[in-house]
C-alpha positions in Angstrom: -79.2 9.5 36.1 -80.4 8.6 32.8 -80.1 10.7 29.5 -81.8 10.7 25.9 -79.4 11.3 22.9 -80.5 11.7 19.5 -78.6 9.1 17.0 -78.9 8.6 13.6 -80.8 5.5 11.9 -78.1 4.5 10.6 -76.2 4.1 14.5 -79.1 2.8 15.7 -79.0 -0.2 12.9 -75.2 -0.5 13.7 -75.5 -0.7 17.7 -78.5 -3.3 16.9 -76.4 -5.4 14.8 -73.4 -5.3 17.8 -75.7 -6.7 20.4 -74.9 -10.3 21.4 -78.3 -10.5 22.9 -82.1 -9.6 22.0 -82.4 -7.8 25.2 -78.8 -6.3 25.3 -79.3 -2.5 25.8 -77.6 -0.5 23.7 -75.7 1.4 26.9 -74.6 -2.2 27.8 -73.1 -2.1 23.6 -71.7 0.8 23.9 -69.9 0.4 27.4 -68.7 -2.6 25.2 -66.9 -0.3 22.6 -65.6 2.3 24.3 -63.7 -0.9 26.4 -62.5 -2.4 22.9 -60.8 1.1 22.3 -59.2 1.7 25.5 -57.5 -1.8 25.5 -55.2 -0.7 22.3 -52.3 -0.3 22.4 -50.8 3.3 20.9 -48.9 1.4 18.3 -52.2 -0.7 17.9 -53.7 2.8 17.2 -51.1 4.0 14.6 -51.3 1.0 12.6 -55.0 0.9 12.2 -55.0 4.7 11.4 -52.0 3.8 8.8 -54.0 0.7 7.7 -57.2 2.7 7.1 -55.1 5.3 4.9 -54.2 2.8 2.8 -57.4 1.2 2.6 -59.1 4.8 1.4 -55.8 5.6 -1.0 -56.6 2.1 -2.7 -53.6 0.5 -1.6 -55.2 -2.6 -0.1 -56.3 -5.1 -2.1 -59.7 -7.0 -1.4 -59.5 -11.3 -0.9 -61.2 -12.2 -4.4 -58.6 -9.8 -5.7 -55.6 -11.9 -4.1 -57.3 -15.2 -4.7 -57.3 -14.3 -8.6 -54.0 -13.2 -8.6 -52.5 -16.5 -6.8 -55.4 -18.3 -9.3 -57.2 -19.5 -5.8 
């Protein structure tokens, strides 16, 4: 059985940009992510959560900012 959904521009540009393929379908993309998320790990999980937080907090620092610091 086959369904429309309604997705945003922006989704639509970011599935696009996921497919390895021209004529990839974006079911065959999303099939693709959903996999990637159920193949982590809980601690997997909680890390990237933790790593995000830190990200959004400011906490992480970007690789020109490291390569300046070491003088890189």
């Amino acid at each position: 059985m086959d369904t429309t959904i309604q997705i945003s521009k922006e989704l639509r540009q970011e599935l696009q940009g996921r497919k390895f393929q021209a004529k990839e379908s974006y079911e065959s993309v999303i099939w693709d992510l959903i996999e990637d998320t159920m193949e982590l790990s809980e601690e997997t999980k909680r890390e990237l959560a933790e790593a995000r937080k830190e990200i959004k907090s400011g906490k992480a620092k970007s690789l020109a900012q490291v390569k300046k610091e070491l003088g890189l």
